[in-house]
Backbone as CSV, one residue per row, in Angstrom:
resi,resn,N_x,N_y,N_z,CA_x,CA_y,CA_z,C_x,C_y,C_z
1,UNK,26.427,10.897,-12.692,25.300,10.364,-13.436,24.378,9.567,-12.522
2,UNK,24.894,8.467,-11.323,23.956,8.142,-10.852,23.207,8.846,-9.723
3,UNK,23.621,10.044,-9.500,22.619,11.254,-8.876,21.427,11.445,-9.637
4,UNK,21.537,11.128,-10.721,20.161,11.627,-11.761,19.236,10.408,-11.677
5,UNK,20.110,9.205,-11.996,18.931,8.244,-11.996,18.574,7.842,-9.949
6,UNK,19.244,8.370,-9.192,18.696,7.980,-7.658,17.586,8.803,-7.637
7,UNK,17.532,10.148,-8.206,16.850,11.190,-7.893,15.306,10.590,-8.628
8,UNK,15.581,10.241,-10.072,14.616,10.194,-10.906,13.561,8.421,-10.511
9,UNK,14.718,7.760,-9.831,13.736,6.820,-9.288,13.278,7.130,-7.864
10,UNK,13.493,7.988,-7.634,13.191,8.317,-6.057,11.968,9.166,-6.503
11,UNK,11.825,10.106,-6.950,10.393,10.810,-7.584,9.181,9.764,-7.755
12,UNK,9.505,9.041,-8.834,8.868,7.633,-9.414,7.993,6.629,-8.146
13,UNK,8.856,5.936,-6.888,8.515,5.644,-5.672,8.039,6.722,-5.020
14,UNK,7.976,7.855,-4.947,7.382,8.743,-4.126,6.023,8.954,-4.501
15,UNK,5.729,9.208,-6.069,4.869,9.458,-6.131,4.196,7.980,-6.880
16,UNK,4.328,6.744,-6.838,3.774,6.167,-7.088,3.013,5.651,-4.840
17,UNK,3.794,5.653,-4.100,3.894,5.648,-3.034,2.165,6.228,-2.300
18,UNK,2.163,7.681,-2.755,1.327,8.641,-2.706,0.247,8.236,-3.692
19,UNK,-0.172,7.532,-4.124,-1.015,6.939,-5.305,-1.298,5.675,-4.088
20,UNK,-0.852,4.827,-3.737,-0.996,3.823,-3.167,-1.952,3.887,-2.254
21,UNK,-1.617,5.313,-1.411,-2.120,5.579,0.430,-3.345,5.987,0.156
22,UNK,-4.280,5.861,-0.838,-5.561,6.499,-1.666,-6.352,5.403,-1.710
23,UNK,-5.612,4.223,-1.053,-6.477,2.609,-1.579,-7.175,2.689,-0.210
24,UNK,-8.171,1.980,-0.657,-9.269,1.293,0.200,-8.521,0.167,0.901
25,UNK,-7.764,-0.342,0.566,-6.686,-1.411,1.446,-6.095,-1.075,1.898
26,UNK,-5.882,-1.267,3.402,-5.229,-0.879,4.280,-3.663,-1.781,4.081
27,UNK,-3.274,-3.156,3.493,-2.191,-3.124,3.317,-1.678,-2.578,2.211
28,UNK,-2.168,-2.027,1.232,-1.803,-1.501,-0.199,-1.626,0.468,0.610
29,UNK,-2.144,0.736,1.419,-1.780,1.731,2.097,-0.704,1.609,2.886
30,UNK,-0.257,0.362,3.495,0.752,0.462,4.516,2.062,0.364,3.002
31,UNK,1.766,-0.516,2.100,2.954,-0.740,1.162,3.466,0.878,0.686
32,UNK,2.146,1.768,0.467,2.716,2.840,0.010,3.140,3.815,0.666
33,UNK,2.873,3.822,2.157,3.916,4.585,2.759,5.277,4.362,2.949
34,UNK,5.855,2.851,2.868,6.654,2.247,2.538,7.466,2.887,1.333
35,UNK,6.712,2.432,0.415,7.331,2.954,-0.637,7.951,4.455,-1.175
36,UNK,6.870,5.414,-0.526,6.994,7.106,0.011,8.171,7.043,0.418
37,UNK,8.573,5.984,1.615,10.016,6.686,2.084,11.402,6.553,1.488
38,UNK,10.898,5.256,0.907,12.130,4.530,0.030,12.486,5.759,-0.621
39,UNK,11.120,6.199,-1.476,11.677,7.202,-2.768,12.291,8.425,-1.945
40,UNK,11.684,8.544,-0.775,12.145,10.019,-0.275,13.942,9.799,-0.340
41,UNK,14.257,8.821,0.524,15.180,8.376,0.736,16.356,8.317,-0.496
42,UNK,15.601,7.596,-1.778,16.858,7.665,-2.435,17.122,8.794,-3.876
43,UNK,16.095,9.846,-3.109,16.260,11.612,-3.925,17.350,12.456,-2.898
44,UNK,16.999,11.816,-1.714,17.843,12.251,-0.677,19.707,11.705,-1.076
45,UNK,19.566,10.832,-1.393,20.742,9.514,-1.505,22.012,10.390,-3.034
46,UNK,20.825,10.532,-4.094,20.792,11.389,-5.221,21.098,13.309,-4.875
47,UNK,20.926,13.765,-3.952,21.202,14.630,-3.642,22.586,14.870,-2.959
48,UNK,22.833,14.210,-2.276,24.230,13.485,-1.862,25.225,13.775,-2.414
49,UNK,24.703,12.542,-3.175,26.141,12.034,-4.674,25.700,13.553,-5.616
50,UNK,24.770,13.951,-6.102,25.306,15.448,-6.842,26.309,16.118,-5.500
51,UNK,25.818,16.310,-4.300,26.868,17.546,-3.540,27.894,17.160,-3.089
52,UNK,28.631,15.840,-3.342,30.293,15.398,-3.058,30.562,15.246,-4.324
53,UNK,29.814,15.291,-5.506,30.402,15.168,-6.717,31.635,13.946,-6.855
54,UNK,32.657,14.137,-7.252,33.722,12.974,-7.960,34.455,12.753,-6.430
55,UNK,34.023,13.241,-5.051,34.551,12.922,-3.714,34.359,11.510,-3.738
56,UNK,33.051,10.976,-3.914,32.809,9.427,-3.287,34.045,8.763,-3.889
């Protein structure tokens, strides 16, 4: 189960991330590439835990 919600907040930061890098502010751009990786990171994290399943 928490493969679904890593995945589904990792989407959420990704594409709120990608919304960010669109600003005229260059730190509201640096926050959202930031944030891009986080989410990449924890769909990646979510992908994981689905492919070891009940291993961890």
């Amino acid at each position: 189960m928490g493969e679904m919600i890593d995945k589904a907040k990792g989407a959420v930061n990704d594409a709120m991330g990608k919304a960010k890098q669109h600003s005229d502010n260059s730190n509201t751009r640096d926050e959202g590439a930031t944030q891009q990786v986080k989410g990449k990171l924890q769909k990646a994290k979510g992908s994981v835990e689905g492919a070891l399943g009940d291993k961890i």
